[in-house]
Backbone and ligand atoms as CSV (ligand in chain L), in Angstrom:
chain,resi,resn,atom,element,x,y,z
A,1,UNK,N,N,-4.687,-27.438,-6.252
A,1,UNK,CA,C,-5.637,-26.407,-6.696
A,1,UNK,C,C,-5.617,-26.322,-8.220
A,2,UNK,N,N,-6.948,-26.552,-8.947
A,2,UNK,CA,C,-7.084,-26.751,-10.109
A,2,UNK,C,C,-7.309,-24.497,-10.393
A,3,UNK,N,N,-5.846,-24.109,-10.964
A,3,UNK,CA,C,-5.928,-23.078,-11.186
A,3,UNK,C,C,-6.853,-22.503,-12.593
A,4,UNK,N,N,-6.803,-23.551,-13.704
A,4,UNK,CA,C,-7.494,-22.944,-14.897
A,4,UNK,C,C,-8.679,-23.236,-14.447
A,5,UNK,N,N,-9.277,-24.041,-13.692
A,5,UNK,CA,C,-10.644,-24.552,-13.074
A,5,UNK,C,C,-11.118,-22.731,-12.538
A,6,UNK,N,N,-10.395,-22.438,-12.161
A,6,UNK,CA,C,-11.316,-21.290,-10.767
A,6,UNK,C,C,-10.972,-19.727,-12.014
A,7,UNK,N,N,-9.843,-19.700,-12.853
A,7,UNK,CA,C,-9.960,-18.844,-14.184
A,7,UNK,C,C,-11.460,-18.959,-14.866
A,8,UNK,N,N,-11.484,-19.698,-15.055
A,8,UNK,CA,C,-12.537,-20.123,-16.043
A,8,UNK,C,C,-13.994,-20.153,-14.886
A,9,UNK,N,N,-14.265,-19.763,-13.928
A,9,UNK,CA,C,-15.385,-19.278,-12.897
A,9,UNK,C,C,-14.856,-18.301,-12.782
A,10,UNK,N,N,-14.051,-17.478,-12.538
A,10,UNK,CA,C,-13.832,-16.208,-12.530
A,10,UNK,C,C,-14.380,-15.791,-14.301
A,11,UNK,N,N,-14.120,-15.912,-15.342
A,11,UNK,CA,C,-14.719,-15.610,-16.303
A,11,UNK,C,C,-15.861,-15.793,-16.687
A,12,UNK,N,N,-16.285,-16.614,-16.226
A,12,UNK,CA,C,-17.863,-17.282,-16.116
A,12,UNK,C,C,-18.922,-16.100,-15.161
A,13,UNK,N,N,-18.116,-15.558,-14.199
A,13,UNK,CA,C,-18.542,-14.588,-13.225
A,13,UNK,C,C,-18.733,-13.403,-14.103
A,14,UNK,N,N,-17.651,-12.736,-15.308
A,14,UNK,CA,C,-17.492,-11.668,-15.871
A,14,UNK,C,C,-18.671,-11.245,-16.608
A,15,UNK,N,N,-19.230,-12.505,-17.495
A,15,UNK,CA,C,-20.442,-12.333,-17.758
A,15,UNK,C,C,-21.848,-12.371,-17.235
A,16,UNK,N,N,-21.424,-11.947,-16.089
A,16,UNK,CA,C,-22.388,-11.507,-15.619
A,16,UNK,C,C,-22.340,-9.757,-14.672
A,17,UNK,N,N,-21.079,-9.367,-15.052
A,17,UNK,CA,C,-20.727,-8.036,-14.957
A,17,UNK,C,C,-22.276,-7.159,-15.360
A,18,UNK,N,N,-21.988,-5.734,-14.120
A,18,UNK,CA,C,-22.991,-4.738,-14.577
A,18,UNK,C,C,-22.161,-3.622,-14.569
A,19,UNK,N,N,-21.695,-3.333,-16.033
A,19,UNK,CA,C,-20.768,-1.889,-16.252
A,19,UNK,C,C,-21.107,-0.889,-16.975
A,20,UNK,N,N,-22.192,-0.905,-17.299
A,20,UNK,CA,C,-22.921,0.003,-18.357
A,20,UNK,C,C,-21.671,1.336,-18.272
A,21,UNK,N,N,-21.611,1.685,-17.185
A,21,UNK,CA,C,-20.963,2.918,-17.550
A,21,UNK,C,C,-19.347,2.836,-17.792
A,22,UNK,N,N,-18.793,1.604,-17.053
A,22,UNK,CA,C,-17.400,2.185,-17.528
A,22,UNK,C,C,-17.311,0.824,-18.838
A,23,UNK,N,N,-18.043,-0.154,-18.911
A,23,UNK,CA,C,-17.947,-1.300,-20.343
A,23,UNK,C,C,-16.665,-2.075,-19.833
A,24,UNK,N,N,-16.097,-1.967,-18.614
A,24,UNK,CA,C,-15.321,-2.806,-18.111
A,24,UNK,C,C,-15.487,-3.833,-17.460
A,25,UNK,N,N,-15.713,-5.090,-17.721
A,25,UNK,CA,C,-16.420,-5.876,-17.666
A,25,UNK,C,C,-15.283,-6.610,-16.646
A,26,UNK,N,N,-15.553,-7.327,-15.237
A,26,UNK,CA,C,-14.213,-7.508,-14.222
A,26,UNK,C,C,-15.337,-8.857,-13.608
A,27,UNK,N,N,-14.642,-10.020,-13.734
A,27,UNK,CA,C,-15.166,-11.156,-13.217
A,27,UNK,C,C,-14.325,-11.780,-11.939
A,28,UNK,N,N,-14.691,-12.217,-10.947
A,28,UNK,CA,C,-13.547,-12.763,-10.148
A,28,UNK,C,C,-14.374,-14.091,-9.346
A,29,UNK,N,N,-13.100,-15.024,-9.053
A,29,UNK,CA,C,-13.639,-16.924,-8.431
A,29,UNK,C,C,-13.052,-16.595,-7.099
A,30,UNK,N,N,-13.028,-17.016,-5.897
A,30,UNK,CA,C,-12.298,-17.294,-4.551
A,30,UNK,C,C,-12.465,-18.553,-4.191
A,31,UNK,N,N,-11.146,-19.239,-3.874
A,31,UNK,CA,C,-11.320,-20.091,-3.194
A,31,UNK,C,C,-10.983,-20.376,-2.039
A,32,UNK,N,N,-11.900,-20.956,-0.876
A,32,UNK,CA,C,-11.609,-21.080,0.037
A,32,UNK,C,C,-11.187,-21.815,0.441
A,33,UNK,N,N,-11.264,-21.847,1.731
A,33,UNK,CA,C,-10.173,-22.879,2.573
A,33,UNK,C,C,-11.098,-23.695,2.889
A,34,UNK,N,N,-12.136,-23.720,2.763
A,34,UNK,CA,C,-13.079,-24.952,2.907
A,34,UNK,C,C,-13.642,-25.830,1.382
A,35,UNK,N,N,-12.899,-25.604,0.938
A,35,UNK,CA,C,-12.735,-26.135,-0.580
A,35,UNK,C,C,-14.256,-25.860,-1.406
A,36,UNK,N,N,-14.425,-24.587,-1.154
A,36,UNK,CA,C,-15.654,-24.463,-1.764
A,36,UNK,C,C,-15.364,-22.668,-2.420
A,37,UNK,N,N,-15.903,-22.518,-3.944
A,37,UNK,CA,C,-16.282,-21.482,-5.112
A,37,UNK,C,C,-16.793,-20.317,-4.450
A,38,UNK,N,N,-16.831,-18.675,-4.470
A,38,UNK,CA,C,-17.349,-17.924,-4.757
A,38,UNK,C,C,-16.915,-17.330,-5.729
A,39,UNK,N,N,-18.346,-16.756,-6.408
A,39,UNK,CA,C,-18.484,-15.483,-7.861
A,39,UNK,C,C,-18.530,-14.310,-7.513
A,40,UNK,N,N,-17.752,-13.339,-7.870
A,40,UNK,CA,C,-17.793,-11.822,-7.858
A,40,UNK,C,C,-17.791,-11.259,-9.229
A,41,UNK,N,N,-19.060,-10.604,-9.168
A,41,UNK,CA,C,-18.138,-9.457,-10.760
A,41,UNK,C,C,-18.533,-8.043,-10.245
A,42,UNK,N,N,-18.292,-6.696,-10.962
A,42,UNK,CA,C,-18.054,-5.474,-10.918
A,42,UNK,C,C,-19.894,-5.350,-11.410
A,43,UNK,N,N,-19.969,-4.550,-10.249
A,43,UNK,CA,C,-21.367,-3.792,-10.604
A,43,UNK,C,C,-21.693,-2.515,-10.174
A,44,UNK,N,N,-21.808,-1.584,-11.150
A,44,UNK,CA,C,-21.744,-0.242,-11.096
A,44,UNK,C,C,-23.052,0.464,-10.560
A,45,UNK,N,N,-22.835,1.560,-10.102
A,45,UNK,CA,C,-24.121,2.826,-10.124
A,45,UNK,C,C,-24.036,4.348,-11.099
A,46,UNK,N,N,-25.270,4.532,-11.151
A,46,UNK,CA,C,-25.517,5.893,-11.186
A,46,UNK,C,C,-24.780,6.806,-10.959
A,47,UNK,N,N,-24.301,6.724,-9.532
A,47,UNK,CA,C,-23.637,7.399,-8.367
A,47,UNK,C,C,-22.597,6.830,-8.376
A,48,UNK,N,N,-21.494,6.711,-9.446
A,48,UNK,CA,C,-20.388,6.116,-10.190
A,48,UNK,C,C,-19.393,5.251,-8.878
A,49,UNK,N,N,-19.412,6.701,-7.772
A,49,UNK,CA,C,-18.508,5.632,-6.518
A,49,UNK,C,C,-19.396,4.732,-5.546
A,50,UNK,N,N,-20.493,4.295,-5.861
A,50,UNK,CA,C,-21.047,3.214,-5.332
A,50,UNK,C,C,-20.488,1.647,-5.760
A,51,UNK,N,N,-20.035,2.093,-6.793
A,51,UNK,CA,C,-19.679,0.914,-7.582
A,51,UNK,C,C,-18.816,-0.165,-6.651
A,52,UNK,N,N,-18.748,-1.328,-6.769
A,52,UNK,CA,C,-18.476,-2.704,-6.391
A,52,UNK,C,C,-17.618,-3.464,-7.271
A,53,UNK,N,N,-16.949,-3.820,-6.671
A,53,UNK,CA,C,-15.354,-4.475,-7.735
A,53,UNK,C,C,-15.526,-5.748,-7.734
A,54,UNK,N,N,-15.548,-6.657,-9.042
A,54,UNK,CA,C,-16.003,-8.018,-8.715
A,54,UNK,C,C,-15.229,-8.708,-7.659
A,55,UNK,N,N,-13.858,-8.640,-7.205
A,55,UNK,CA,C,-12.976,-8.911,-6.165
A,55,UNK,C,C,-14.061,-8.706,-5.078
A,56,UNK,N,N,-14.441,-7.713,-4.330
A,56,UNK,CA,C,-14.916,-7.396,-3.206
A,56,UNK,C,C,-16.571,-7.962,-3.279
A,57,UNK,N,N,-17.014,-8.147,-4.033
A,57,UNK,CA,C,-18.445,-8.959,-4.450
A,57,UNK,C,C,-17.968,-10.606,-3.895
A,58,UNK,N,N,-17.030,-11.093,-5.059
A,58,UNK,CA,C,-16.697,-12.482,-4.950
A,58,UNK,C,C,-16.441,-13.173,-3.038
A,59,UNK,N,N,-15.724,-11.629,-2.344
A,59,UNK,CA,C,-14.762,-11.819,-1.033
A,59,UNK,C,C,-16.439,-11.673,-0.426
A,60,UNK,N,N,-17.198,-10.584,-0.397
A,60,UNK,CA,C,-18.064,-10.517,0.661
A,60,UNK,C,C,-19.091,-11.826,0.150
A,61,UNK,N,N,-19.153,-12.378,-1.190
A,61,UNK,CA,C,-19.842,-13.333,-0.929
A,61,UNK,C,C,-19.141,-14.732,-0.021
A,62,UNK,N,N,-18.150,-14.973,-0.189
A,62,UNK,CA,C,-17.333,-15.859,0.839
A,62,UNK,C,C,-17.835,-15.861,1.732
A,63,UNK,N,N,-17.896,-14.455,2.593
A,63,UNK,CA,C,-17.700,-14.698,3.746
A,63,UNK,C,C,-19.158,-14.806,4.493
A,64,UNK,N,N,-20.177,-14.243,3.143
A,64,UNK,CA,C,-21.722,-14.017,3.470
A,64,UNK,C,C,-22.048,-15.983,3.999
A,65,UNK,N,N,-21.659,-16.428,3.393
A,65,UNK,CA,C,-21.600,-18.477,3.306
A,65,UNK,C,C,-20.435,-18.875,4.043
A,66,UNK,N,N,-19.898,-18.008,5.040
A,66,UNK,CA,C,-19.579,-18.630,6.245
A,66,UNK,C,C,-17.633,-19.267,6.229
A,67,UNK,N,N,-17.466,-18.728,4.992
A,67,UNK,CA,C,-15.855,-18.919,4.563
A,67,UNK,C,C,-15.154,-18.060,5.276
A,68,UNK,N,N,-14.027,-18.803,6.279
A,68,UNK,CA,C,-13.540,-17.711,6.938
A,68,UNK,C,C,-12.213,-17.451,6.438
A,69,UNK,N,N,-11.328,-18.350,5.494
A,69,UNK,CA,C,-10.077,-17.879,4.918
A,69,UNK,C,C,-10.161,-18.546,3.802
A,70,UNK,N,N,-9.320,-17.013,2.413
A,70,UNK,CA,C,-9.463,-17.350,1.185
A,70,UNK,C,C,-8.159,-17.946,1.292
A,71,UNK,N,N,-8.011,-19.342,0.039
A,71,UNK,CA,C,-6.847,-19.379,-0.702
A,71,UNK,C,C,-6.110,-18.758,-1.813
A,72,UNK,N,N,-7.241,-18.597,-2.443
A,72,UNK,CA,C,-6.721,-18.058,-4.119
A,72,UNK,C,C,-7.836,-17.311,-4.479
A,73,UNK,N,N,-7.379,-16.343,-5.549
A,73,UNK,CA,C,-8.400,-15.760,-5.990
A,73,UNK,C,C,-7.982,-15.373,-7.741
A,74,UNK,N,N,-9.226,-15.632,-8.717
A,74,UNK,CA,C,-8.733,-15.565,-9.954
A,74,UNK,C,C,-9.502,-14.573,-10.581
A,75,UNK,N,N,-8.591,-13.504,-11.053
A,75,UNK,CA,C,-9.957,-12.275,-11.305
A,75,UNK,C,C,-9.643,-12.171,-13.020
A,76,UNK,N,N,-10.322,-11.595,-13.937
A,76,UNK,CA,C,-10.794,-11.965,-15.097
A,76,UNK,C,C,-11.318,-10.811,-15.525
A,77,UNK,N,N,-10.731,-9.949,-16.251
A,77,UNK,CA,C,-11.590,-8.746,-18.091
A,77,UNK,C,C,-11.391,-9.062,-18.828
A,78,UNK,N,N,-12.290,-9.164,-19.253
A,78,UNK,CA,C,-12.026,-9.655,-21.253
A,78,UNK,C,C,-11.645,-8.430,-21.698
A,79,UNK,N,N,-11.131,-7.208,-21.413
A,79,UNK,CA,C,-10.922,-5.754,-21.522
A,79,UNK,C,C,-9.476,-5.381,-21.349
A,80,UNK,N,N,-8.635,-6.464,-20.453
A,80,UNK,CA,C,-7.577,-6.159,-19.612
A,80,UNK,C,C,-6.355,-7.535,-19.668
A,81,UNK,N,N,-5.443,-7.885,-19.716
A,81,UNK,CA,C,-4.779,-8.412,-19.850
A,81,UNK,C,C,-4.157,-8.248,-18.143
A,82,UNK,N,N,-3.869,-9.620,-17.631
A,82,UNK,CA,C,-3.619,-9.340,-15.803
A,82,UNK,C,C,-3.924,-8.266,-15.204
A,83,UNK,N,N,-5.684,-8.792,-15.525
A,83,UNK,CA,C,-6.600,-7.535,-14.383
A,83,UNK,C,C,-6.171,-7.937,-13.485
A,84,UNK,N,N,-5.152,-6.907,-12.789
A,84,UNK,CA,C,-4.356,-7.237,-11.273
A,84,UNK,C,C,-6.044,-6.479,-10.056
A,85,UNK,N,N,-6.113,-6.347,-9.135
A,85,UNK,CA,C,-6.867,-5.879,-7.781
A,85,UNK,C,C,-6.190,-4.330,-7.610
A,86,UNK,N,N,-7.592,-3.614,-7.730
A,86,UNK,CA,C,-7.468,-2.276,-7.336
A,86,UNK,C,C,-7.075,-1.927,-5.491
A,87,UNK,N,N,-6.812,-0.477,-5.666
A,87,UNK,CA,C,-5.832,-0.490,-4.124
A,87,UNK,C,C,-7.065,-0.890,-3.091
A,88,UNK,N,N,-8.170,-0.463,-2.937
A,88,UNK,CA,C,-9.428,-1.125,-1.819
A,88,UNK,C,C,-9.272,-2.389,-1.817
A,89,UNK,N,N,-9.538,-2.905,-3.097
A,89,UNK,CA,C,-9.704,-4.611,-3.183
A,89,UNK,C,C,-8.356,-5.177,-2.542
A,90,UNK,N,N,-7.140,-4.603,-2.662
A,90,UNK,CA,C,-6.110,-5.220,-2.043
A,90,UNK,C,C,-6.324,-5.620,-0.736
A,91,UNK,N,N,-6.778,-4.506,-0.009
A,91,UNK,CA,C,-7.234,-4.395,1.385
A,91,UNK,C,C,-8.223,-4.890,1.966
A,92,UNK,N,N,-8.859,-5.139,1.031
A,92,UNK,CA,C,-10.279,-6.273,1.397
A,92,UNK,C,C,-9.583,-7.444,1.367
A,93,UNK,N,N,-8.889,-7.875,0.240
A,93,UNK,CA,C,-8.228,-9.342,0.185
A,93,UNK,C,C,-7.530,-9.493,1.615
A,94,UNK,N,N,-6.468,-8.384,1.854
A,94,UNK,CA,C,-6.337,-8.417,2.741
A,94,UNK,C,C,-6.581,-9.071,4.598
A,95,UNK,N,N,-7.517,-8.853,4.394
A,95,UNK,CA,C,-8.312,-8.993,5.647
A,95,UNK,C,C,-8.498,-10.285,5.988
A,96,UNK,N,N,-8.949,-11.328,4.473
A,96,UNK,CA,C,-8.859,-12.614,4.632
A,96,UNK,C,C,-7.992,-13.333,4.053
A,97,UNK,N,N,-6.620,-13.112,4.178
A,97,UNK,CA,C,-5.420,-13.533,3.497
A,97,UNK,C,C,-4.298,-13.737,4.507
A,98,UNK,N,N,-4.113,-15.080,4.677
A,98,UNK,CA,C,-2.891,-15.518,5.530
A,98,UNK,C,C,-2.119,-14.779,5.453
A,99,UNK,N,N,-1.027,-15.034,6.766
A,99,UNK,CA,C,0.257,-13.869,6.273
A,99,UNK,C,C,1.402,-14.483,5.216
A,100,UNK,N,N,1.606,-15.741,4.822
A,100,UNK,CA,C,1.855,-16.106,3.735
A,100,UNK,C,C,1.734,-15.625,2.400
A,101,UNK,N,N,-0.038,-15.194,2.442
A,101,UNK,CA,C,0.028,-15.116,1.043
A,101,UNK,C,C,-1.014,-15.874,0.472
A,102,UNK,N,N,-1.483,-15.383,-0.261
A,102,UNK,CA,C,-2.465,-16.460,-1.299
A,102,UNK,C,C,-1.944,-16.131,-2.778
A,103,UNK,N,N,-2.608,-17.438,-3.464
A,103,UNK,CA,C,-2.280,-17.031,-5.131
A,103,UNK,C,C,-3.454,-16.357,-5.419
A,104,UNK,N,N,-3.057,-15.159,-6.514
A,104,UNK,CA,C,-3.669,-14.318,-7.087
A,104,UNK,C,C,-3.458,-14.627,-8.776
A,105,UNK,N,N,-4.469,-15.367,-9.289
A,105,UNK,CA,C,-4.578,-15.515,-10.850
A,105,UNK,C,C,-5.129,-14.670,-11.689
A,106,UNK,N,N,-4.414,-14.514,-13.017
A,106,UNK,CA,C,-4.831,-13.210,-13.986
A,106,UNK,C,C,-4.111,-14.256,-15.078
A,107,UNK,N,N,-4.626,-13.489,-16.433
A,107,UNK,CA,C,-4.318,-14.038,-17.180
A,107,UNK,C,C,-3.828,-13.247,-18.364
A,108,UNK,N,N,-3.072,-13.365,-18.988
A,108,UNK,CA,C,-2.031,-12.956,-20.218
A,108,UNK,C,C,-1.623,-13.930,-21.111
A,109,UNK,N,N,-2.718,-13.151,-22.397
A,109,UNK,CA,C,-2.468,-13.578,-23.774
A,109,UNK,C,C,-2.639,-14.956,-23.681
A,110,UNK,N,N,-4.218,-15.390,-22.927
A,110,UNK,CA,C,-4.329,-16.683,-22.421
A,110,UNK,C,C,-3.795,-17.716,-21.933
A,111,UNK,N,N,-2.530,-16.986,-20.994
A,111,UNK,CA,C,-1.718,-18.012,-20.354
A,111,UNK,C,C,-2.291,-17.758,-18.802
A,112,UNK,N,N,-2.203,-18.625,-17.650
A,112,UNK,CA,C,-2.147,-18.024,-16.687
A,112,UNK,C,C,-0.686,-17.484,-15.423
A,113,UNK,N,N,-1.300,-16.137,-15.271
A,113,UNK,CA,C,-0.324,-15.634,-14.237
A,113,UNK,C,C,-0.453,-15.789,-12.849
A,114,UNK,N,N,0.762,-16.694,-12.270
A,114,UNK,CA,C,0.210,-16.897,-10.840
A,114,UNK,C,C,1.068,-16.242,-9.718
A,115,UNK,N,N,0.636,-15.210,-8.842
A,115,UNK,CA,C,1.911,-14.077,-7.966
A,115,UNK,C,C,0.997,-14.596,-6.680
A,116,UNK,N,N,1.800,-14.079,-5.965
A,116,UNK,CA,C,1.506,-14.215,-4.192
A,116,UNK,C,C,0.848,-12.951,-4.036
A,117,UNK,N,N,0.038,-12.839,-3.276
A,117,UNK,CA,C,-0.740,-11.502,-3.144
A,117,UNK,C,C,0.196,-10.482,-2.035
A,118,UNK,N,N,0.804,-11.144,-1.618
A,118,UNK,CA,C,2.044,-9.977,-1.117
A,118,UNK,C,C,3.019,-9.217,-1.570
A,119,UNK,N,N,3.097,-9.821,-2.968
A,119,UNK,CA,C,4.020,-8.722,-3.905
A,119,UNK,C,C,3.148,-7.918,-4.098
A,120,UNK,N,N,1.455,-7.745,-3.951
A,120,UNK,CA,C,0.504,-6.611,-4.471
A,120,UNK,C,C,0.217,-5.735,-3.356
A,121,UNK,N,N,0.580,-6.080,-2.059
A,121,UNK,CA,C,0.400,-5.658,-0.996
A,121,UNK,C,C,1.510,-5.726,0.167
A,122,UNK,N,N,2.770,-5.453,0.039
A,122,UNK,CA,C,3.702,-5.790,1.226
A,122,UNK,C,C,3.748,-4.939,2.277
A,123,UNK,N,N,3.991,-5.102,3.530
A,123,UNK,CA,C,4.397,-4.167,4.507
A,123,UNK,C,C,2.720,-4.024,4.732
A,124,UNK,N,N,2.114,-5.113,4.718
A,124,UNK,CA,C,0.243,-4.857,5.055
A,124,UNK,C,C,0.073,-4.726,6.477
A,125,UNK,N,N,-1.226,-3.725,6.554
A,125,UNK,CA,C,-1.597,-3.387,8.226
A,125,UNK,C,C,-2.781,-4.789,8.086
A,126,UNK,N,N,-2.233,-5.060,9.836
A,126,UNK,CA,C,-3.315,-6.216,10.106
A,126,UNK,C,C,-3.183,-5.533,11.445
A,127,UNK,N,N,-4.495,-6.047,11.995
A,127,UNK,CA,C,-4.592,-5.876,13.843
A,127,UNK,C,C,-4.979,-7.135,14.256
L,1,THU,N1,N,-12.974,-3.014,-11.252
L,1,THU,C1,C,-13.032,-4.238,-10.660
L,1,THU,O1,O,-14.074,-4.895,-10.668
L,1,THU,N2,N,-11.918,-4.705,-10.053
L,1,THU,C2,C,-10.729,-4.037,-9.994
L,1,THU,O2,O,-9.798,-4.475,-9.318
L,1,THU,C3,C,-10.556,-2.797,-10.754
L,1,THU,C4,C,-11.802,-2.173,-11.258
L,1,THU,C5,C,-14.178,-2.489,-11.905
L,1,THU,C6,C,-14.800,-1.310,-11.220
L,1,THU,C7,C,-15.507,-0.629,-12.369
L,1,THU,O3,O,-16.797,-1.204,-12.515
L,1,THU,C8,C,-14.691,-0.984,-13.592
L,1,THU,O4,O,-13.870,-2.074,-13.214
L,1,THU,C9,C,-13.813,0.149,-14.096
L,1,THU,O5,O,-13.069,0.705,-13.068
């Protein structure tokens, strides 16, 4: 897995962020298990908790194209230094995340950070 490959689509995703209101600009890549890209970024409302986390954009586009398990996922602010996944988005990842684990990429001071998504989520409910 080409990790700076799917960073760099996760940032590619960021600019295309809609944050007018909070200027937090949140890009995210998934990759699947069928060796194929989705783009997520953060797009806000009016109605401030309508808002959409590029994580959960990037995941429901996956699965909209028929991806049924993520590997990795690389999320991206030019605002934030290891934009880690908010507590929903954990739980969305969740849902399509082996019990292993997937890598979760962020990046710091342009290096990349690579954790198992179970240190962000342990002791997870599955049915
Ligand atoms: N945001 C994400 O896109 N992903 C996260 O994991 C945390 C927060 C977005 C939501 C909102 O548009 C902005 O960042 C500020 O909370």
């Amino acid at each position: 897995m080409d990790y700076k490959l799917l960073m760099e689509k996760a940032k590619f995703a960021s600019q295309n962020s809609y944050s007018p209101y909070s200027k937090f600009a949140v890009g995210a890549c998934v990759y699947g298990k069928s060796g194929n890209y989705y783009y997520g970024c953060n797009f806000e409302n009016a109605s401030y908790g309508l808002t959409i986390c590029a994580e959960r954009n990037a995941i429901g586009n996956a699965i909209a194209n028929g991806e049924k398990e993520i590997t990795a996922i690389a999320i991206y602010s030019p605002n934030r230094d290891n934009c880690y996944p908010c507590g929903a988005c954990r739980a969305v990842i969740s849902e399509f995340c082996p019990d292993e684990g997937i890598d979760v990429i962020t990046e710091q001071n342009g290096e990349l950070n690579i954790r198992n998504f179970n240190e962000f989520l342990p002791e997870r409910f599955k049915l």
